[in-house]
mmCIF file of the C-alpha atoms, coordinates in Angstrom:
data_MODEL
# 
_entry.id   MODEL 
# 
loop_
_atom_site.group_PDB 
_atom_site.id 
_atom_site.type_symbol 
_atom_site.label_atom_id 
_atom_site.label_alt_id 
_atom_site.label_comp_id 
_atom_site.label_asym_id 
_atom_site.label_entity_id 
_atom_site.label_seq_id 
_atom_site.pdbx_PDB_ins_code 
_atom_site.Cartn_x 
_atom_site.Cartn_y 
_atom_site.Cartn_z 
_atom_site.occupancy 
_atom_site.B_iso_or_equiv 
_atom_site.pdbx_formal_charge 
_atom_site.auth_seq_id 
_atom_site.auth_comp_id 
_atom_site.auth_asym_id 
_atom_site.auth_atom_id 
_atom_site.pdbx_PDB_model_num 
ATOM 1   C CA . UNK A 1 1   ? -26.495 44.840 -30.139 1.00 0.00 ? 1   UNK A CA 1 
ATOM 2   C CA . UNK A 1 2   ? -24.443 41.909 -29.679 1.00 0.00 ? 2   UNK A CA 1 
ATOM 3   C CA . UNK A 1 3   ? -25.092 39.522 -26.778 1.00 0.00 ? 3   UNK A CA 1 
ATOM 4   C CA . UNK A 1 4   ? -24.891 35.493 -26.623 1.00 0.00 ? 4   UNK A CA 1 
ATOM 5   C CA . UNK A 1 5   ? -26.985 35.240 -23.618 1.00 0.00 ? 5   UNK A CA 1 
ATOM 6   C CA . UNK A 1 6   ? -30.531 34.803 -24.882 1.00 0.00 ? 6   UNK A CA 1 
ATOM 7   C CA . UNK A 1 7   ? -32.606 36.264 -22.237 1.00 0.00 ? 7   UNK A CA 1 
ATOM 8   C CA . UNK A 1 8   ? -30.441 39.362 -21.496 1.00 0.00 ? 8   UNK A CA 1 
ATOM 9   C CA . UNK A 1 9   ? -29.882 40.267 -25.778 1.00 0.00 ? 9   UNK A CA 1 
ATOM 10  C CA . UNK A 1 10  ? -34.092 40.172 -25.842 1.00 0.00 ? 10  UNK A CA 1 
ATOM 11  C CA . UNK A 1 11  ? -34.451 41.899 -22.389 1.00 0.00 ? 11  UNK A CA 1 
ATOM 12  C CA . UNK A 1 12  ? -32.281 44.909 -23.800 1.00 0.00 ? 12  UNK A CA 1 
ATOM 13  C CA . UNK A 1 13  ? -33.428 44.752 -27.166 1.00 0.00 ? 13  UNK A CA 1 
ATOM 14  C CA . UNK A 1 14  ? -36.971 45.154 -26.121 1.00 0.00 ? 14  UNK A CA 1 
ATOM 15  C CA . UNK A 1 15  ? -35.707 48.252 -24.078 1.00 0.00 ? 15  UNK A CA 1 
ATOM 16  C CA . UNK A 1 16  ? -34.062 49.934 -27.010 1.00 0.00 ? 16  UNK A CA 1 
ATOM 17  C CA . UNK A 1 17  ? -37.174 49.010 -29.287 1.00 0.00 ? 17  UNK A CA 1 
ATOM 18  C CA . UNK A 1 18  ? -39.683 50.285 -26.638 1.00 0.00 ? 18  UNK A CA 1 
ATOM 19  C CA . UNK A 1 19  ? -37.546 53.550 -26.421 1.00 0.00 ? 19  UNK A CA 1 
ATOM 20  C CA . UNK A 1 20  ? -37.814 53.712 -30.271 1.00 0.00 ? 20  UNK A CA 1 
ATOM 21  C CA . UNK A 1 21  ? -34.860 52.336 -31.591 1.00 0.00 ? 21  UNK A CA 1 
ATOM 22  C CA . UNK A 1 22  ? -34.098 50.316 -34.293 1.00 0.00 ? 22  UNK A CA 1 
ATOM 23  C CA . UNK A 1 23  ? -32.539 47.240 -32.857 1.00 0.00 ? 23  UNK A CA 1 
ATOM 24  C CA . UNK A 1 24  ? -30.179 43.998 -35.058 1.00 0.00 ? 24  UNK A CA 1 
ATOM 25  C CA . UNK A 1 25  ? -29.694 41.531 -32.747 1.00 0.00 ? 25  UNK A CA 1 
ATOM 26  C CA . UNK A 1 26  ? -26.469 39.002 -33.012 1.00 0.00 ? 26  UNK A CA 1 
ATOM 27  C CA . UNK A 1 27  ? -25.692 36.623 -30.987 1.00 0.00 ? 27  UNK A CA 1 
ATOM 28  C CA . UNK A 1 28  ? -22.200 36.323 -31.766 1.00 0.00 ? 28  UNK A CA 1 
ATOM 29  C CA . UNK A 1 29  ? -19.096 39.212 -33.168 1.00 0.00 ? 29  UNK A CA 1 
ATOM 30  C CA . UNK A 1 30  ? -18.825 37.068 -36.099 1.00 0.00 ? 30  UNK A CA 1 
ATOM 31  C CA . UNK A 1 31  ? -22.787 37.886 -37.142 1.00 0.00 ? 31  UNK A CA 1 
ATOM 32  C CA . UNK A 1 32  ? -22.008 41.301 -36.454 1.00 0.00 ? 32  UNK A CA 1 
ATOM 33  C CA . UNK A 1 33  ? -19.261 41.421 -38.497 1.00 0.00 ? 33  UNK A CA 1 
ATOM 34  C CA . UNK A 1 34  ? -21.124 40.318 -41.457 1.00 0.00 ? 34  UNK A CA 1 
ATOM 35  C CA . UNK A 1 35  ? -23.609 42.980 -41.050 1.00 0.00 ? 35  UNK A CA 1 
ATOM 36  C CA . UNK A 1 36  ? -20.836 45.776 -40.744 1.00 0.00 ? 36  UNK A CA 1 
ATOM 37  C CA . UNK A 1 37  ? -19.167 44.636 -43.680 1.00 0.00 ? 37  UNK A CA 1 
ATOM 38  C CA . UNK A 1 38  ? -22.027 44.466 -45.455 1.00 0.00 ? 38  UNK A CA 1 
ATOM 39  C CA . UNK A 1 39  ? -22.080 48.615 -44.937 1.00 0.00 ? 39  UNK A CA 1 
ATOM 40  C CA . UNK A 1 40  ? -25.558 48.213 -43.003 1.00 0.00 ? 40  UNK A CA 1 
ATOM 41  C CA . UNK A 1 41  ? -26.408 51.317 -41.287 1.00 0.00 ? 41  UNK A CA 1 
ATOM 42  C CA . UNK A 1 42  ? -25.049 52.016 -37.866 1.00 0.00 ? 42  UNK A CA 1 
ATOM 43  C CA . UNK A 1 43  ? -25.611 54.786 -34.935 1.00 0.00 ? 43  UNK A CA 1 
ATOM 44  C CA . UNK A 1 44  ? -24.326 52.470 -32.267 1.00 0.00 ? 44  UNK A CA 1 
ATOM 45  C CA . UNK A 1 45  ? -23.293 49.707 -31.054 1.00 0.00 ? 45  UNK A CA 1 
ATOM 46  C CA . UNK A 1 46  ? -23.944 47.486 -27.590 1.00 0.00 ? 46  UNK A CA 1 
ATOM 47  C CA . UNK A 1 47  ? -21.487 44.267 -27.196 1.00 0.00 ? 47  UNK A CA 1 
ATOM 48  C CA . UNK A 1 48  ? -20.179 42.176 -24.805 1.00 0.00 ? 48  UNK A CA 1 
ATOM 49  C CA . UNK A 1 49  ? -16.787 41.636 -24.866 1.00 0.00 ? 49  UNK A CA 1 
ATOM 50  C CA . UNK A 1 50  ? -16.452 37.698 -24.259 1.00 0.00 ? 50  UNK A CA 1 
ATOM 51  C CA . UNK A 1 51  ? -18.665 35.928 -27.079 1.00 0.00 ? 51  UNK A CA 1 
ATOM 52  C CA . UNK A 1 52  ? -18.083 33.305 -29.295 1.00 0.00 ? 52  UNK A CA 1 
ATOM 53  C CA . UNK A 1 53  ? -16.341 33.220 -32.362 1.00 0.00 ? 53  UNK A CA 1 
ATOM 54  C CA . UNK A 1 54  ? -12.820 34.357 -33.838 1.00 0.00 ? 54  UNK A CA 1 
ATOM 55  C CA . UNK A 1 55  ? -14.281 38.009 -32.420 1.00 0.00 ? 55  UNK A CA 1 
ATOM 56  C CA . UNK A 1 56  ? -14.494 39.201 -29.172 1.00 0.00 ? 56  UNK A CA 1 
ATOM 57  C CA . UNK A 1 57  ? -16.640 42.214 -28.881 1.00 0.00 ? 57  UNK A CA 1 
ATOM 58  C CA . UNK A 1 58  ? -13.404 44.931 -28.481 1.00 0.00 ? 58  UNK A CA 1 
ATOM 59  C CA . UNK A 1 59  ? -12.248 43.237 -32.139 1.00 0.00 ? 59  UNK A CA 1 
ATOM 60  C CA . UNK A 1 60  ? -15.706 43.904 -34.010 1.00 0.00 ? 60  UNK A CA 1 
ATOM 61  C CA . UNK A 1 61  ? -15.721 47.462 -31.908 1.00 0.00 ? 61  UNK A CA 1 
ATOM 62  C CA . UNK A 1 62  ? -12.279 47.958 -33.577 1.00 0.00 ? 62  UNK A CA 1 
ATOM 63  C CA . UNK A 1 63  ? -13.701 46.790 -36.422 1.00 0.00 ? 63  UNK A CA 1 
ATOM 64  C CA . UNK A 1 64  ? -17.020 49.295 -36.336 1.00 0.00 ? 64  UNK A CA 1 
ATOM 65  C CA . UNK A 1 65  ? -14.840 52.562 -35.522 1.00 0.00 ? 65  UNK A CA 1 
ATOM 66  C CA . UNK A 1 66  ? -12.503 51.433 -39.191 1.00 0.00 ? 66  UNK A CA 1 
ATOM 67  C CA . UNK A 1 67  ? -16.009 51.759 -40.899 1.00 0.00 ? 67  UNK A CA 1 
ATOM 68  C CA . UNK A 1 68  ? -17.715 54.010 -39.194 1.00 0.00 ? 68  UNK A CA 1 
ATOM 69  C CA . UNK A 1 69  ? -15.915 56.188 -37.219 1.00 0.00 ? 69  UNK A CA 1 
ATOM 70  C CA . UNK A 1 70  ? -18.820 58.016 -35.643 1.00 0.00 ? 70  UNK A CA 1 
ATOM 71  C CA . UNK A 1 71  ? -20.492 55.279 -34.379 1.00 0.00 ? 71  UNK A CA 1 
ATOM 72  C CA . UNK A 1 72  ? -21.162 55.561 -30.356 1.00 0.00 ? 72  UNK A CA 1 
ATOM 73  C CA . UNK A 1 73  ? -19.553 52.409 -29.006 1.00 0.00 ? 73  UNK A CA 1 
ATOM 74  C CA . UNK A 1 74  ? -20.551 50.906 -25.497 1.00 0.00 ? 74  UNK A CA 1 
ATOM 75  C CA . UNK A 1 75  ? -19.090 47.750 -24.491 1.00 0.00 ? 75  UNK A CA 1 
ATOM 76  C CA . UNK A 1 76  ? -20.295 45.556 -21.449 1.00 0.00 ? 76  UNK A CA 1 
ATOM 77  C CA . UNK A 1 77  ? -18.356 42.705 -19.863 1.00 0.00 ? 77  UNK A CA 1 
ATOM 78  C CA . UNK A 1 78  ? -18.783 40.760 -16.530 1.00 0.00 ? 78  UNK A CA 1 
ATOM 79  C CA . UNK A 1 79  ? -14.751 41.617 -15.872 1.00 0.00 ? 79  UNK A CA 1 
ATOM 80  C CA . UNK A 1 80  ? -13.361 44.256 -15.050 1.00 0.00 ? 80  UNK A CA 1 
ATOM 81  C CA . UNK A 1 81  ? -10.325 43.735 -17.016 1.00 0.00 ? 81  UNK A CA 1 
ATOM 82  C CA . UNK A 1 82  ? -11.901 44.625 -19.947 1.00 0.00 ? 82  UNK A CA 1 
ATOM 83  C CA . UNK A 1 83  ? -12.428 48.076 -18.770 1.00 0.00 ? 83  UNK A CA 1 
ATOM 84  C CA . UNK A 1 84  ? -9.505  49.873 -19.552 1.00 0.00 ? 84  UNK A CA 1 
ATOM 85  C CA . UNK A 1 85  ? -9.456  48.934 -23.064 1.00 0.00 ? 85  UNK A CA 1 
ATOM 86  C CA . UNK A 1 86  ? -13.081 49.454 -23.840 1.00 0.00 ? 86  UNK A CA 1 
ATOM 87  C CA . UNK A 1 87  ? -12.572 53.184 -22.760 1.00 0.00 ? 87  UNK A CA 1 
ATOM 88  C CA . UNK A 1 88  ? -10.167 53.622 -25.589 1.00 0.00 ? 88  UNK A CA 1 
ATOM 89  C CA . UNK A 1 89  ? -13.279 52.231 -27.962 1.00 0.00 ? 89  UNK A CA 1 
ATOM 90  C CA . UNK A 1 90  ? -16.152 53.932 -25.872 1.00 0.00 ? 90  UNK A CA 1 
ATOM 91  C CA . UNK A 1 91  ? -18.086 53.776 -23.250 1.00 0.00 ? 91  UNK A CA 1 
ATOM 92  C CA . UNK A 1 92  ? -17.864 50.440 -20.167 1.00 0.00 ? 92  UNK A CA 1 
ATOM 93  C CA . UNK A 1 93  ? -20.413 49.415 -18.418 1.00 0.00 ? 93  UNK A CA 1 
ATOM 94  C CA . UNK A 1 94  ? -20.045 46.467 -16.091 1.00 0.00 ? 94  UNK A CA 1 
ATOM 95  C CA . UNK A 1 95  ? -22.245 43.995 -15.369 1.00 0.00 ? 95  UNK A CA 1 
ATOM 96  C CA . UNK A 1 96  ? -24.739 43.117 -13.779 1.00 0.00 ? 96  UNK A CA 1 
ATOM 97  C CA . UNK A 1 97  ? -26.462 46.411 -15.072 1.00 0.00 ? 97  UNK A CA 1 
ATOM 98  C CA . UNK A 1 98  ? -30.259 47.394 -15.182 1.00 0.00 ? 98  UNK A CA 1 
ATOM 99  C CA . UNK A 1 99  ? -31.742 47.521 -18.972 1.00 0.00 ? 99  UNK A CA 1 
ATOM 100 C CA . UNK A 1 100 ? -33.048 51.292 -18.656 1.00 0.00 ? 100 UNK A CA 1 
ATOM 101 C CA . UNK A 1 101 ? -29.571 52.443 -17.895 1.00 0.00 ? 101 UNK A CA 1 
ATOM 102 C CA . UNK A 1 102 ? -28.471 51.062 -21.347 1.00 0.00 ? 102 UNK A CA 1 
ATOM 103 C CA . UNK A 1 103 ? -31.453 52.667 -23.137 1.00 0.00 ? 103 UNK A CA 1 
ATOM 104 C CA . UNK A 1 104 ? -31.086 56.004 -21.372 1.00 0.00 ? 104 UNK A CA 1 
ATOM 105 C CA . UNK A 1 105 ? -27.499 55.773 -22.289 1.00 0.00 ? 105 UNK A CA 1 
ATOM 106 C CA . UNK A 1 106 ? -27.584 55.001 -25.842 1.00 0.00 ? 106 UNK A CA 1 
ATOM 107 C CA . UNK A 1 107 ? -30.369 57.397 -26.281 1.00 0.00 ? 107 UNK A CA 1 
ATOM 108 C CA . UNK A 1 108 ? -27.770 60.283 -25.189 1.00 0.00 ? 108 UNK A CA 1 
ATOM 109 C CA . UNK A 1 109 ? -24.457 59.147 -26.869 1.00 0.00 ? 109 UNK A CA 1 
ATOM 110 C CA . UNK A 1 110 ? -27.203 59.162 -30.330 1.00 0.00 ? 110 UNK A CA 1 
ATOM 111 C CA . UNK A 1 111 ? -28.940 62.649 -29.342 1.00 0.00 ? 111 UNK A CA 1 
ATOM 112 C CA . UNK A 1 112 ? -27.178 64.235 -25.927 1.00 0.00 ? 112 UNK A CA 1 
ATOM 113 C CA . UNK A 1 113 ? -29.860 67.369 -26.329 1.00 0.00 ? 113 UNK A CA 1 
ATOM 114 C CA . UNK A 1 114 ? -32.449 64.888 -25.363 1.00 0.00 ? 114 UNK A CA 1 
ATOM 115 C CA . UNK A 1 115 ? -30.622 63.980 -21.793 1.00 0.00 ? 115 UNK A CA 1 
# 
């Protein structure tokens, strides 16, 4: 997951975790970059679209679908204008947005039988 605001990146992470997941946490596109490229395993990703770096989180999305094309992609931003272009990636969810909707999400893009 990929989230530069502190509180909310350990307040989801601790969601996914608690719901069993595996979590890497980066606080920035770049960092998430390095893990991708590093062909670390991925199921899914969660990033926000306006971080700092050279990436926004729609570029390292991009990015993740080149090298793993099955990965479940949900994207979050605080603007709307982000929305239509996330949808081509995955899944947009605005925010503000309540951490068990993310986990209950994620958990069905990974394993929709379990909804």
């Amino acid at each position: 997951m990929v989230e530069d605001e502190v509180f909310i990146r350990l307040d989801i992470a601790d969601a996914l975790r608690t719901s069993g997941l595996t979590v890497v946490e980066a606080a920035s596109a770049d960092d998430a970059a390095t893990y991708v490229d590093a062909g670390e395993p991925l199921d899914a990703l969660f990033t926000d679209v306006q971080l700092p770096g050279a990436l926004n989180g729609l570029s390292l999305a991009r990015r993740v679908l080149v090298r793993h094309p099955n990965v479940s992609i949900v994207v979050t931003s605080g603007n709307d204008m982000f929305r239509k272009e996330a949808l081509g990636l995955g899944t947009f969810v605005p925010k503000p947005y309540e951490p068990l909707r993310i986990v209950r999400l994620i958990n069905y893009l990974l394993d929709p039988t379990q909804a």
